[in-house]
Backbone atoms as SQL, in Angstrom:
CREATE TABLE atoms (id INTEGER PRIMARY KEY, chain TEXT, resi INTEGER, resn TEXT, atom TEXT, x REAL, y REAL, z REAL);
INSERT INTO atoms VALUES
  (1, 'A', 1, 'UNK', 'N', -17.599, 1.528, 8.171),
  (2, 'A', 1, 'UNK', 'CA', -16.572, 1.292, 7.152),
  (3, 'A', 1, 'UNK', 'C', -15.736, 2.556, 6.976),
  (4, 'A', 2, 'UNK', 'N', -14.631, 2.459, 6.842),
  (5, 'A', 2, 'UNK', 'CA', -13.867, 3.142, 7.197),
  (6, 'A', 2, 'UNK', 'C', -13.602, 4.033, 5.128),
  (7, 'A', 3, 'UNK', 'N', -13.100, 5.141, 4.412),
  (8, 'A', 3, 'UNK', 'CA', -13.148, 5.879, 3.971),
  (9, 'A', 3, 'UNK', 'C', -11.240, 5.848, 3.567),
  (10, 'A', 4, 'UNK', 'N', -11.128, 5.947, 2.836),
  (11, 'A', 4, 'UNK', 'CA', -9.182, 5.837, 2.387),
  (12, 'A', 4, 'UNK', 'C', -9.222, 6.959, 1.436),
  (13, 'A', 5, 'UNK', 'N', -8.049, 7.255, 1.543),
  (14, 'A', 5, 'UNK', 'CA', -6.974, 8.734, 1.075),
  (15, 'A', 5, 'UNK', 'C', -5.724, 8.788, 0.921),
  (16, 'A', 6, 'UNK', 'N', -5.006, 8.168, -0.293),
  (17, 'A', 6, 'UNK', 'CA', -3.564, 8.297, -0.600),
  (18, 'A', 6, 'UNK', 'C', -3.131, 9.748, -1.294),
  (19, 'A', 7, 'UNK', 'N', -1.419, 9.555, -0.871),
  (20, 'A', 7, 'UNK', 'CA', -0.894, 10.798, -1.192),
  (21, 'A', 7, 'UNK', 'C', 0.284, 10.569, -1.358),
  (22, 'A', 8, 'UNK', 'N', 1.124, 11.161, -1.875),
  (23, 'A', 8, 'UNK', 'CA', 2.176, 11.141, -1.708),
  (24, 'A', 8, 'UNK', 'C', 3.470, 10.527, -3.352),
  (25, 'A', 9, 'UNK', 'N', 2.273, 10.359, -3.701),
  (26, 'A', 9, 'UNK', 'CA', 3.212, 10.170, -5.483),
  (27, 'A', 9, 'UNK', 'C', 3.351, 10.848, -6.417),
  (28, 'A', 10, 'UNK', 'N', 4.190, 10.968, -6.409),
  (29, 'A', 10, 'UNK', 'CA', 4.804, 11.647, -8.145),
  (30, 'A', 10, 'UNK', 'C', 6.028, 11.245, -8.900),
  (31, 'A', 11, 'UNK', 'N', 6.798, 11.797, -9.552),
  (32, 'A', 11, 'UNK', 'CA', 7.685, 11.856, -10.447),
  (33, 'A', 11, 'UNK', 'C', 8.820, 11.566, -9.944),
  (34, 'A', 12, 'UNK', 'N', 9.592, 10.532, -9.884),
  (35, 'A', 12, 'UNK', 'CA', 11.054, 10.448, -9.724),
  (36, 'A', 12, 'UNK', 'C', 11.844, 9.473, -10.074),
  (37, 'A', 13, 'UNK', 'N', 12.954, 9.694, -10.286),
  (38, 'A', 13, 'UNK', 'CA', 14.103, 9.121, -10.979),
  (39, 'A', 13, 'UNK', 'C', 14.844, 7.418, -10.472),
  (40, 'A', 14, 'UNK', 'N', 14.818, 7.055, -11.457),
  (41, 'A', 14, 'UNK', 'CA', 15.585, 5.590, -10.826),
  (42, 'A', 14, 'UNK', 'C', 16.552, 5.643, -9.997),
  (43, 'A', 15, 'UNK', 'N', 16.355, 4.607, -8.505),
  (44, 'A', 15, 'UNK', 'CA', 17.707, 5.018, -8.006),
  (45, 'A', 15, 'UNK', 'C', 16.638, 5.533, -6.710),
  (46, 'A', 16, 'UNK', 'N', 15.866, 6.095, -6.784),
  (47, 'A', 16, 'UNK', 'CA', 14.817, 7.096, -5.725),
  (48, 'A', 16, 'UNK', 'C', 14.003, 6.708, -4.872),
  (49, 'A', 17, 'UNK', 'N', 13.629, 7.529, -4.317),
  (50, 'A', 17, 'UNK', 'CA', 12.343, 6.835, -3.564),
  (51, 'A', 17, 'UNK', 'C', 11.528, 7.765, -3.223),
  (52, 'A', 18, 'UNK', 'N', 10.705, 7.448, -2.220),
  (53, 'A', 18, 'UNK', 'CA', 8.729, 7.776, -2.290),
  (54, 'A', 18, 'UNK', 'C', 8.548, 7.288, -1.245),
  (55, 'A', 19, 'UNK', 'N', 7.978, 7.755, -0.650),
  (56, 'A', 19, 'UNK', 'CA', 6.875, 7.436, 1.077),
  (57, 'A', 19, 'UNK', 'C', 4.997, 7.740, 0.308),
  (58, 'A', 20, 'UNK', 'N', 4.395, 7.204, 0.322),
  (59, 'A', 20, 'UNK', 'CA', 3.127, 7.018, 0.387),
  (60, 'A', 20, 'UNK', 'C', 2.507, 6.939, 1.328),
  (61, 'A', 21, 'UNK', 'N', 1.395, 7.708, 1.903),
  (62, 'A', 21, 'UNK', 'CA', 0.708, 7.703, 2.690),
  (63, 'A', 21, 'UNK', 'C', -0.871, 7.610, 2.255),
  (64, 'A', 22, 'UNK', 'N', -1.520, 6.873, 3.181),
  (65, 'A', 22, 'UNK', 'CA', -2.807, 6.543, 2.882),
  (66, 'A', 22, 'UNK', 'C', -3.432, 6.797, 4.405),
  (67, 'A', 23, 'UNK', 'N', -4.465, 7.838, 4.412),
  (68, 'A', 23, 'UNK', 'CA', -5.198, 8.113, 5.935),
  (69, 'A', 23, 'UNK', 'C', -6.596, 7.728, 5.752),
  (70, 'A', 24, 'UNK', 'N', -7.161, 7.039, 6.646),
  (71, 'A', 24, 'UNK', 'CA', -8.354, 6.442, 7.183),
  (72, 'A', 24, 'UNK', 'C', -8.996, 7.429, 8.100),
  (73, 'A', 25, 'UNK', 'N', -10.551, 7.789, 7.388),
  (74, 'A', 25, 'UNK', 'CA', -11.691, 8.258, 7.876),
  (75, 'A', 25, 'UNK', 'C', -12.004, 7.358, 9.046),
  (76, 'A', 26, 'UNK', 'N', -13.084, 7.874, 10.088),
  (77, 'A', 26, 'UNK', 'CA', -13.799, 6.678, 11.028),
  (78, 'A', 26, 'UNK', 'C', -12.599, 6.254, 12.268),
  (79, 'A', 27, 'UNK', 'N', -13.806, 5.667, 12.818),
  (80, 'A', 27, 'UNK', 'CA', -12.619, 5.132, 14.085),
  (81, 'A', 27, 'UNK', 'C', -12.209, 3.707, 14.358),
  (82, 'A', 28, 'UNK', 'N', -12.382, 2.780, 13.358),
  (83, 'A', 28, 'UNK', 'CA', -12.191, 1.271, 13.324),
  (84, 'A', 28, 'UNK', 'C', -10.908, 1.254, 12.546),
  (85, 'A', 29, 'UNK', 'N', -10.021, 1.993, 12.340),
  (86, 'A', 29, 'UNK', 'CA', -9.116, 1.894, 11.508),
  (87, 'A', 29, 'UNK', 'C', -8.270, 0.699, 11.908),
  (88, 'A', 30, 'UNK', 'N', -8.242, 0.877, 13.508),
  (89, 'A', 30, 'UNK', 'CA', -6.989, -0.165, 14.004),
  (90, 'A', 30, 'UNK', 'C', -7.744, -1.944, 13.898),
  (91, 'A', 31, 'UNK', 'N', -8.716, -2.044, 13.285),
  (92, 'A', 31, 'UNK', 'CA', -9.126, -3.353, 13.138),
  (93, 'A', 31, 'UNK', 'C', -9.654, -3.730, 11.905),
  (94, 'A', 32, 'UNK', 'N', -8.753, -2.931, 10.702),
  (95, 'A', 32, 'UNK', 'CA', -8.436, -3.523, 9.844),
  (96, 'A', 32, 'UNK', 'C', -6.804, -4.360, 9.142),
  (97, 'A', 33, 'UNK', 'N', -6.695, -5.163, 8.741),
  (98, 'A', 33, 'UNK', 'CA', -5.498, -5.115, 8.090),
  (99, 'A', 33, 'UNK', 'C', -5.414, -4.368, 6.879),
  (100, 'A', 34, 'UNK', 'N', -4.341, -3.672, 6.414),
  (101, 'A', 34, 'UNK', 'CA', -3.920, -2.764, 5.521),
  (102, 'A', 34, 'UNK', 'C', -2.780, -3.044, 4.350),
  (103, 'A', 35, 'UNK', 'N', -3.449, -2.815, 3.075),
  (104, 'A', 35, 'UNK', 'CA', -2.452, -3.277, 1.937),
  (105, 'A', 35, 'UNK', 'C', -2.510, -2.670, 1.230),
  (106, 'A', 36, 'UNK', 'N', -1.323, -2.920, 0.227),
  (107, 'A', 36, 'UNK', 'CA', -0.874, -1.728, -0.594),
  (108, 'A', 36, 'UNK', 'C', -1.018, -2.437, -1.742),
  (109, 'A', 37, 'UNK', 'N', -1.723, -2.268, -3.150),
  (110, 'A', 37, 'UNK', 'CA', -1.756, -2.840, -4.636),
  (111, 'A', 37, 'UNK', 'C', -1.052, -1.897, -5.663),
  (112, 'A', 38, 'UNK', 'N', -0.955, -2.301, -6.771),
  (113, 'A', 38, 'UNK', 'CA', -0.379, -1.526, -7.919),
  (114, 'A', 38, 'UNK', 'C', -1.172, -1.991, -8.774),
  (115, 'A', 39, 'UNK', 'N', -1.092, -1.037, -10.014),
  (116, 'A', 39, 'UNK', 'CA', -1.854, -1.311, -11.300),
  (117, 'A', 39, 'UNK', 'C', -1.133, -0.216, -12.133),
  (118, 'A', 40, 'UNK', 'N', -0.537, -0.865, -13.361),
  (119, 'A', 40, 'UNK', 'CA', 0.095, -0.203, -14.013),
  (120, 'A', 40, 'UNK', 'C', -1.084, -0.652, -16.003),
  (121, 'A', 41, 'UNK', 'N', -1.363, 0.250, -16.645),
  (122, 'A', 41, 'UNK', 'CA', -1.855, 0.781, -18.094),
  (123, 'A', 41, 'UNK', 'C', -1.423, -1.092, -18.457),
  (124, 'A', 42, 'UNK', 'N', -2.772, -1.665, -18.759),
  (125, 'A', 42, 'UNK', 'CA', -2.900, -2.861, -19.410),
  (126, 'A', 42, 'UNK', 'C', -2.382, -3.844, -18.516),
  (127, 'A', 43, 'UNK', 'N', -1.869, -3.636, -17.329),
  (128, 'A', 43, 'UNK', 'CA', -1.940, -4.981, -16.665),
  (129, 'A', 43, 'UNK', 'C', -2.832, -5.310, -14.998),
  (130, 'A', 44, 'UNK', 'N', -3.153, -6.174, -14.569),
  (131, 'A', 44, 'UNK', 'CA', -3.425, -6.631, -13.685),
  (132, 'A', 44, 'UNK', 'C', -2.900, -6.086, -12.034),
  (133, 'A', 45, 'UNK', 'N', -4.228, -5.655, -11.530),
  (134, 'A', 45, 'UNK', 'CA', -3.576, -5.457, -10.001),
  (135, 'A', 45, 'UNK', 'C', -2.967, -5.703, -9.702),
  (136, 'A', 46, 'UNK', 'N', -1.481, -5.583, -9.017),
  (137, 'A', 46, 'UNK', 'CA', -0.396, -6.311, -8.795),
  (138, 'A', 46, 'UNK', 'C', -0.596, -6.153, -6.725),
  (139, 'A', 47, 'UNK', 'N', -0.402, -7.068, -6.082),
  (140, 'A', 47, 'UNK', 'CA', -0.164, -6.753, -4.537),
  (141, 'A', 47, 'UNK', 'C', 1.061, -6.186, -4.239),
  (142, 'A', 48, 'UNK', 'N', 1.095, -5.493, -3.237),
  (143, 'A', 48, 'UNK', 'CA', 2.455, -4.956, -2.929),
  (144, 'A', 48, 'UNK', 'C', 3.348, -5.398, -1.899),
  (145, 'A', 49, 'UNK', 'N', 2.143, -5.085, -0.759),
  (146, 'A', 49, 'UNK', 'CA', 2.477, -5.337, 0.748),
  (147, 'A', 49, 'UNK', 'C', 0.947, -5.121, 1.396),
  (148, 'A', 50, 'UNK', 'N', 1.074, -5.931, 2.703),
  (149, 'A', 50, 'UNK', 'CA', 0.127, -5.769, 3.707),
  (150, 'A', 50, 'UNK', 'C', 0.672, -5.751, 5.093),
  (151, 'A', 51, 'UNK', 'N', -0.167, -5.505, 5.888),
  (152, 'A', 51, 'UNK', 'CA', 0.549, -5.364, 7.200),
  (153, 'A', 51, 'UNK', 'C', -0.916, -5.632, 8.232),
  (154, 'A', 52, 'UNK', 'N', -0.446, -6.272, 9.658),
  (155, 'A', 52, 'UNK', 'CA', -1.357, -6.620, 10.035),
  (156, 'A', 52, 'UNK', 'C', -2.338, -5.614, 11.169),
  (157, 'A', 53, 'UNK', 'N', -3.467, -6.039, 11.995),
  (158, 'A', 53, 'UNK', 'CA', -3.675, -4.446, 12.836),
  (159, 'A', 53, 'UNK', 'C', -3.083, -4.227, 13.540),
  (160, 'A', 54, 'UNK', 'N', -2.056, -5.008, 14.265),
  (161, 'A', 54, 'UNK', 'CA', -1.114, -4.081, 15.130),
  (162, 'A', 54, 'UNK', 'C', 0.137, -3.375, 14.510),
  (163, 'A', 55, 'UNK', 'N', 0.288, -4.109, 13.363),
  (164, 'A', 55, 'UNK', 'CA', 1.438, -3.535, 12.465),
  (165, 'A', 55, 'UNK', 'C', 2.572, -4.175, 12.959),
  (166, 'A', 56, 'UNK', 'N', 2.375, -5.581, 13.714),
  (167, 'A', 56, 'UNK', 'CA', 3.471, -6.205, 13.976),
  (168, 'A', 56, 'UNK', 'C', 4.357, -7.327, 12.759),
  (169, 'A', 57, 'UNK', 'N', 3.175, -7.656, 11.941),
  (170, 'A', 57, 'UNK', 'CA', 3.431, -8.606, 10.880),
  (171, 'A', 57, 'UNK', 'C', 3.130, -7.796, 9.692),
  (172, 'A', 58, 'UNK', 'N', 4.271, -7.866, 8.561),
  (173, 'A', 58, 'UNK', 'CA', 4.054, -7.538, 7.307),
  (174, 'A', 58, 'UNK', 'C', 4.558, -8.596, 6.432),
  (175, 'A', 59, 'UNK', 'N', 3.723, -8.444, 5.357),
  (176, 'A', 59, 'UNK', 'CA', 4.273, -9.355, 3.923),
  (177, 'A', 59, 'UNK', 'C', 4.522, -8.606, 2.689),
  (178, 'A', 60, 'UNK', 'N', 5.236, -9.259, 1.568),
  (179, 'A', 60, 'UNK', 'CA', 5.513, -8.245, 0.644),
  (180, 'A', 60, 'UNK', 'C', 5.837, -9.727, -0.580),
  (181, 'A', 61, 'UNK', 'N', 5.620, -9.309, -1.517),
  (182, 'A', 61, 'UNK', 'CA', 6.317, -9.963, -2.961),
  (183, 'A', 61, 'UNK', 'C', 7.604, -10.175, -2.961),
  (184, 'A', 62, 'UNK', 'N', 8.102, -10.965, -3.992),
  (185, 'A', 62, 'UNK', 'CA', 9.775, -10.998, -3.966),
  (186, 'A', 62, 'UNK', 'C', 10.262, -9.878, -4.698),
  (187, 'A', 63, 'UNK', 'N', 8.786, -9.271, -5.794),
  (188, 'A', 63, 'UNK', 'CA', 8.797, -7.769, -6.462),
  (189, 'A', 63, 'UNK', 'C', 9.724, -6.803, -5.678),
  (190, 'A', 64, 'UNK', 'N', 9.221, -6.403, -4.873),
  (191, 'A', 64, 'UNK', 'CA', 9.500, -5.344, -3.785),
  (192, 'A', 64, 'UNK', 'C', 10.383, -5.630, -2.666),
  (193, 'A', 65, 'UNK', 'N', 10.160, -6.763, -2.250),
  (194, 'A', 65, 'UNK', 'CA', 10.821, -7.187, -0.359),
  (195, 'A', 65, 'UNK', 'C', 12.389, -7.014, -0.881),
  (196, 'A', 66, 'UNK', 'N', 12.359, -6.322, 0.318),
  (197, 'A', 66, 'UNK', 'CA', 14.442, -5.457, 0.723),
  (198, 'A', 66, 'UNK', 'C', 14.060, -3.808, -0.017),
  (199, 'A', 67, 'UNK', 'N', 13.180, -3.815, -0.559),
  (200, 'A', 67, 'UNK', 'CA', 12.939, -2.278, -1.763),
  (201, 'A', 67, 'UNK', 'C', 12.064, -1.619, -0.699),
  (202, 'A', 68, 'UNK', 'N', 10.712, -2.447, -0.419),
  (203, 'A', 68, 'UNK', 'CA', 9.963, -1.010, 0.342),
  (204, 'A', 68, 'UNK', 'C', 9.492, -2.030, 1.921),
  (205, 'A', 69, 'UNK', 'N', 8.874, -1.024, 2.328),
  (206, 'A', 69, 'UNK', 'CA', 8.456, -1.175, 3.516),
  (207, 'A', 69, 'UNK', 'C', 7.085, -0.227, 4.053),
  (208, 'A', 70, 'UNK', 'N', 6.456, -1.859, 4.444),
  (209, 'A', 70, 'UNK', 'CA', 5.061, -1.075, 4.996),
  (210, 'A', 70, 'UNK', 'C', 4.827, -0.445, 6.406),
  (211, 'A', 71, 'UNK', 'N', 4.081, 0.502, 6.962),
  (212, 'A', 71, 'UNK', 'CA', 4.122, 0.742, 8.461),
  (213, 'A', 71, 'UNK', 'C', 2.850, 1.390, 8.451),
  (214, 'A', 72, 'UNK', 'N', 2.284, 1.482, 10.114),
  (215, 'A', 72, 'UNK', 'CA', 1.241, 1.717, 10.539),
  (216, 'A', 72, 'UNK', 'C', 1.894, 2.633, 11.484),
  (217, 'A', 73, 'UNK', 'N', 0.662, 3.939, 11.583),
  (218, 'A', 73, 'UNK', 'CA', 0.101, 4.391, 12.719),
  (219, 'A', 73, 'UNK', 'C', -1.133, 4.770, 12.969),
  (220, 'A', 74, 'UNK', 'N', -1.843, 3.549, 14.200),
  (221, 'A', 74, 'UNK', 'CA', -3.343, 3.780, 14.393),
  (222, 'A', 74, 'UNK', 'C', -3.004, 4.873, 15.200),
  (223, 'A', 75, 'UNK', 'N', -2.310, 5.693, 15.512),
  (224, 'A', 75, 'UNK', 'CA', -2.904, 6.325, 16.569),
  (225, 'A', 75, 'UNK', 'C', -3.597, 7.998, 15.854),
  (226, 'A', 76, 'UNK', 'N', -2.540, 7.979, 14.318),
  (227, 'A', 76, 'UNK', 'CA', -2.694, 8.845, 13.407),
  (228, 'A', 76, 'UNK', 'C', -3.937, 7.875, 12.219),
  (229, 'A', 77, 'UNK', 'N', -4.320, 6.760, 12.432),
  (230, 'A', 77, 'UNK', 'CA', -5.415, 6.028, 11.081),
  (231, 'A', 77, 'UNK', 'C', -4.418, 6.231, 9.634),
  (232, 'A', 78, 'UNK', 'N', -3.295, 6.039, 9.849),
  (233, 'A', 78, 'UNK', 'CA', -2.206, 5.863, 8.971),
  (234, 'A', 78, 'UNK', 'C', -1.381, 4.757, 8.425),
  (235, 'A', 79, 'UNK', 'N', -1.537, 4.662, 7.116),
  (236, 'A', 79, 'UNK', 'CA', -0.740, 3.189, 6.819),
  (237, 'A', 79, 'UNK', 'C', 0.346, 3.981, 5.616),
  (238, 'A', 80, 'UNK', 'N', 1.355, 3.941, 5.436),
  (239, 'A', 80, 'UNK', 'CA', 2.554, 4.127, 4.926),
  (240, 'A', 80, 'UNK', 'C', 3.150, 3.166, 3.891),
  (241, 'A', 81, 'UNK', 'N', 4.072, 3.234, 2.935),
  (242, 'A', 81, 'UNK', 'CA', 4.431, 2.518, 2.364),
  (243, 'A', 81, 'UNK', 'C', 5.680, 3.221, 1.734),
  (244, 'A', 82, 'UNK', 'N', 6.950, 2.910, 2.004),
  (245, 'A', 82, 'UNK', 'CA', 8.321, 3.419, 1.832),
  (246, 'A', 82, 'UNK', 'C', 8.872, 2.830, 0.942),
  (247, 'A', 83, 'UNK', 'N', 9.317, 3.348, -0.379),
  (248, 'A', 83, 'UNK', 'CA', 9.352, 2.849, -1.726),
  (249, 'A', 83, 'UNK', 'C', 10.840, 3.248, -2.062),
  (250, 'A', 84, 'UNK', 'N', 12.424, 2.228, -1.610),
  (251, 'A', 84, 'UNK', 'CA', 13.582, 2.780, -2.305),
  (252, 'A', 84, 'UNK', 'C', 13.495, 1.840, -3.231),
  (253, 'A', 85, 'UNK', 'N', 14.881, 2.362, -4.043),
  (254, 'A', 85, 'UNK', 'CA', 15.448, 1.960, -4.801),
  (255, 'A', 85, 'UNK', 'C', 14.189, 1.956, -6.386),
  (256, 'A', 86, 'UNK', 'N', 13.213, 2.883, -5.876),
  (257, 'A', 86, 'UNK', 'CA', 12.739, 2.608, -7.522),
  (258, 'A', 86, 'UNK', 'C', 13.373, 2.001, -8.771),
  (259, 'A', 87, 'UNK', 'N', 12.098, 1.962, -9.686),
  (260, 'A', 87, 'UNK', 'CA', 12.933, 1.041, -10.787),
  (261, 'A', 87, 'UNK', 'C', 11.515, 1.634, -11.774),
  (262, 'A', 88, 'UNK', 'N', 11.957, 1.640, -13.165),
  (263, 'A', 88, 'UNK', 'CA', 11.055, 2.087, -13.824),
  (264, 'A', 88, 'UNK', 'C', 10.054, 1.151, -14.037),
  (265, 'A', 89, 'UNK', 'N', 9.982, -0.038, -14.147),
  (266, 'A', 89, 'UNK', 'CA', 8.727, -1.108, -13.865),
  (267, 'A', 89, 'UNK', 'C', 8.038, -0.907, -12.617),
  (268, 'A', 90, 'UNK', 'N', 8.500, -0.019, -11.982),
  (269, 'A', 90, 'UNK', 'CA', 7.613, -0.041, -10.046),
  (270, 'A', 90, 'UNK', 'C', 6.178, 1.600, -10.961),
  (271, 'A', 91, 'UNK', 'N', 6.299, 1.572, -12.153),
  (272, 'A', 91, 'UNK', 'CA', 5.569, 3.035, -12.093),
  (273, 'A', 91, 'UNK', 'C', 4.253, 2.148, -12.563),
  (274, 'A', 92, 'UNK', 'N', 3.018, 3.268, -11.719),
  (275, 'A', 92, 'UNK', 'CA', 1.671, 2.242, -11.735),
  (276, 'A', 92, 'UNK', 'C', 0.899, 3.552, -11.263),
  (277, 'A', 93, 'UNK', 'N', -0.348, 2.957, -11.041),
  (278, 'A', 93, 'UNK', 'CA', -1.290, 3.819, -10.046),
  (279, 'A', 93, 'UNK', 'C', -1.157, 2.846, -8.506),
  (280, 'A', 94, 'UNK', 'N', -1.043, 3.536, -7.579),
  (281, 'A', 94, 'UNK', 'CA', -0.764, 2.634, -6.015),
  (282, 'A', 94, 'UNK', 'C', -2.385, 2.787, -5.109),
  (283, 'A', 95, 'UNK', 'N', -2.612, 1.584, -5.022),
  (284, 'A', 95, 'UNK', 'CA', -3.668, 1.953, -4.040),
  (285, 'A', 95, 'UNK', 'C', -3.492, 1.779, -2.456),
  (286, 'A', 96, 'UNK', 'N', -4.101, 2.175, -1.883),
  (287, 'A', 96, 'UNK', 'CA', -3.918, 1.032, -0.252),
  (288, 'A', 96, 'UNK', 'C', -5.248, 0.722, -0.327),
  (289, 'A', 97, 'UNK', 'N', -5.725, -0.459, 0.932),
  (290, 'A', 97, 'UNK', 'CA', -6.821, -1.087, 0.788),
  (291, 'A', 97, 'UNK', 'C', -6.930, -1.354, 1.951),
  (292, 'A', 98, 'UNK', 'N', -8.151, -2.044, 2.574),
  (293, 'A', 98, 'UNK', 'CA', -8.643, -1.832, 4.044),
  (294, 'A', 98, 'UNK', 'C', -9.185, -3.918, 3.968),
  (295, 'A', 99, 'UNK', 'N', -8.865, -4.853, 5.147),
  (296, 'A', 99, 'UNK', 'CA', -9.473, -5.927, 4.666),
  (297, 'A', 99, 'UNK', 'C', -9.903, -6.110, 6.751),
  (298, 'A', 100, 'UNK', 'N', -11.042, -5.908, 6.261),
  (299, 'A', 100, 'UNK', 'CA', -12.098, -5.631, 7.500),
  (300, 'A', 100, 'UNK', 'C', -12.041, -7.377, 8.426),
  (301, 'A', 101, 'UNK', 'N', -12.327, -8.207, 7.682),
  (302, 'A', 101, 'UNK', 'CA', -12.323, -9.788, 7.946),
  (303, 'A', 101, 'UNK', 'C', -11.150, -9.876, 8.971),
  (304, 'A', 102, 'UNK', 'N', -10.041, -9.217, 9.081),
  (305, 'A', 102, 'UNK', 'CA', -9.215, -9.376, 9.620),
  (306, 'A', 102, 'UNK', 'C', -8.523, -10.516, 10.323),
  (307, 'A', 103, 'UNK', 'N', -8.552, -11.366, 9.043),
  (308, 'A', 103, 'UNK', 'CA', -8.258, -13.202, 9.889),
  (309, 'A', 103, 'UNK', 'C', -6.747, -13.395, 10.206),
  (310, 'A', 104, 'UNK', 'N', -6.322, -14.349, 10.475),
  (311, 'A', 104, 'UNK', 'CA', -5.145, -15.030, 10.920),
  (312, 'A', 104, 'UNK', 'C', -4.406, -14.453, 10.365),
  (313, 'A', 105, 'UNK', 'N', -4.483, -15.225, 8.764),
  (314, 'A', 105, 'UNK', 'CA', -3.397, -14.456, 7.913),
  (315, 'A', 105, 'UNK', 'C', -3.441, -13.102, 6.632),
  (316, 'A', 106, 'UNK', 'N', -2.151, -12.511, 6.558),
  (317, 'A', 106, 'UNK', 'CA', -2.557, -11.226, 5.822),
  (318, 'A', 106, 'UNK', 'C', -2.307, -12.041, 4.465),
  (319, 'A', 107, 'UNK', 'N', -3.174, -11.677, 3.481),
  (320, 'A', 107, 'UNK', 'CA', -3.882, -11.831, 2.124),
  (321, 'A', 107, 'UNK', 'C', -3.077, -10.804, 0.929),
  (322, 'A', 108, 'UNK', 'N', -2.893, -11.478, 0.074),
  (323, 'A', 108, 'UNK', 'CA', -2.245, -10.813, -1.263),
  (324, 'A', 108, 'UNK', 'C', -2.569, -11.478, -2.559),
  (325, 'A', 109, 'UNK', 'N', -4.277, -10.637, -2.176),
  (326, 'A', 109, 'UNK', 'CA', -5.004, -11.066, -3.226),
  (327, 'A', 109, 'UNK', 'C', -6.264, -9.534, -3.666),
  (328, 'A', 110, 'UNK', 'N', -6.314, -9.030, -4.387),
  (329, 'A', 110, 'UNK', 'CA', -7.036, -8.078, -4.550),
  (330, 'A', 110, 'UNK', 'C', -8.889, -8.058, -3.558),
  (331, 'A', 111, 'UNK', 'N', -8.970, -9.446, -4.255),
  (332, 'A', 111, 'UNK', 'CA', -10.287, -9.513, -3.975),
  (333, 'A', 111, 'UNK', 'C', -11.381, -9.721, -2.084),
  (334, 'A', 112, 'UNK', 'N', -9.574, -10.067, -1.231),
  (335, 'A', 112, 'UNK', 'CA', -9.810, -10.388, 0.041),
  (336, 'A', 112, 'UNK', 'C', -10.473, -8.629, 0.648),
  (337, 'A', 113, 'UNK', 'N', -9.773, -7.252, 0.233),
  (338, 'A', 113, 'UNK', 'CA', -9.472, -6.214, 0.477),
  (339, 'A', 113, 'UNK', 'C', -11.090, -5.883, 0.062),
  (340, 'A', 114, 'UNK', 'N', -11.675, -4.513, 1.239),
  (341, 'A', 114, 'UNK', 'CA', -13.064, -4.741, 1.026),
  (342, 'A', 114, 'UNK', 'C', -13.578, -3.108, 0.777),
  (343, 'A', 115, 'UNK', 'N', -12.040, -2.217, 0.880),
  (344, 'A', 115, 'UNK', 'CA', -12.117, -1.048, 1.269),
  (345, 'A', 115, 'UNK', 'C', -11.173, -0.525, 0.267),
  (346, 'A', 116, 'UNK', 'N', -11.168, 0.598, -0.450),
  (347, 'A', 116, 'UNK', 'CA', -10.074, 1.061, -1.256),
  (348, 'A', 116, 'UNK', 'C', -10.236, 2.564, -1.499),
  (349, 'A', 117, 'UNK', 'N', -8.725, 2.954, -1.897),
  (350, 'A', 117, 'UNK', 'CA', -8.446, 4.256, -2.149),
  (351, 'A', 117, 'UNK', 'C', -8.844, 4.763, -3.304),
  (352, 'A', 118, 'UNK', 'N', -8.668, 5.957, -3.514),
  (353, 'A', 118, 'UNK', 'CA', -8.561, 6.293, -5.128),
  (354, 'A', 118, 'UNK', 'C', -7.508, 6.290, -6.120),
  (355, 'A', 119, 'UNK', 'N', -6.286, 5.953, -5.495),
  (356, 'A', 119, 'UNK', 'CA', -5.216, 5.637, -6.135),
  (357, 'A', 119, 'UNK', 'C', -3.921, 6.628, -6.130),
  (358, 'A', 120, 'UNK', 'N', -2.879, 6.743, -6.231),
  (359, 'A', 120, 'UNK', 'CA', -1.729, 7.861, -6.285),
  (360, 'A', 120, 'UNK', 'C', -0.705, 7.329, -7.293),
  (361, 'A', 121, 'UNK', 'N', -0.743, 8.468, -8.101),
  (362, 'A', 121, 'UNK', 'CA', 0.265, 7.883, -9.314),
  (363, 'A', 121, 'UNK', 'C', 1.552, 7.648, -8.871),
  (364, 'A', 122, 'UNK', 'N', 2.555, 6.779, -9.207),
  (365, 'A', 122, 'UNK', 'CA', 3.965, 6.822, -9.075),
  (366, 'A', 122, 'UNK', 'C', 4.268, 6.861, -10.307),
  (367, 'A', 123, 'UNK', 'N', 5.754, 7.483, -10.594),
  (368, 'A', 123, 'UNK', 'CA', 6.036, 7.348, -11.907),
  (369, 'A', 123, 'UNK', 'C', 7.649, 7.168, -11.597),
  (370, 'A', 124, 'UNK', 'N', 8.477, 6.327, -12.123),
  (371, 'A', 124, 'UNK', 'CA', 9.842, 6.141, -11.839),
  (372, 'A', 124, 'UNK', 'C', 10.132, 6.387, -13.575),
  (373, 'A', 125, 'UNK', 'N', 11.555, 7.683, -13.678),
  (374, 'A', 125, 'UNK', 'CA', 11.998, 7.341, -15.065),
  (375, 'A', 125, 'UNK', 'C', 13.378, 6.940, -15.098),
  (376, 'A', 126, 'UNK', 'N', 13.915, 6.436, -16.286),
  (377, 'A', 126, 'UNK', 'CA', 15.026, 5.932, -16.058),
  (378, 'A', 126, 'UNK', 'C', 15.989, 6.661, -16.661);
């Protein structure tokens, strides 16, 4: 089982953006699918995006889709997540997540995801 590590959030202004990075311990990285959640003070995990193990297929919310974009590199055990156009509702704690099962289709559901980060704050102000 593979080990997760996000980075890459902090403080910025509406209008902005953010690259997130999340790196994978171990060497099975490339046979997981990889997703990105939010959780913002009193509400519910929110999904973000996932992407599949080759990183040929991604999905996203109507939240986000045209705003960010997910990407992979197994060759670095790297999954990415490119965040424009912030908006002060996008500010949360961000996780990425690891979903080992790796079936047909990619999942945007907290509970499919079997592997998780410790989280990276974003904060968008307006």
């Amino acid at each position: 089982q593979v080990q997760l590590v996000e980075s890459g959030g902090g403080l910025v202004q509406a209008g902005g953006s953010l690259r997130l990075s999340c790196t994978a311990s171990g060497r099975t990285f490339s046979r997981y699918h990889m997703g990105w959640f939010r959780q913002a003070p009193g509400k519910e995990r929110e999904f973000v995006a996932a992407i599949s193990l080759s990183g040929v297929t991604t999905y996203y919310p109507d939240s986000v889709k045209g705003r960010f974009t997910i990407s992979r590199d197994n060759a670095k055990n790297t999954v990415y997540l490119q965040m424009n156009s912030l908006k002060p509702e996008d500010t949360a704690l961000y996780y990425c997540a690891g979903d080992r099962t790796n079936g047909p289709r990619l999942k945007d559901f907290a509970a499919a995801y079997d592997t998780w980060g410790q989280g990276t704050q974003v904060t968008v102000s307006s």
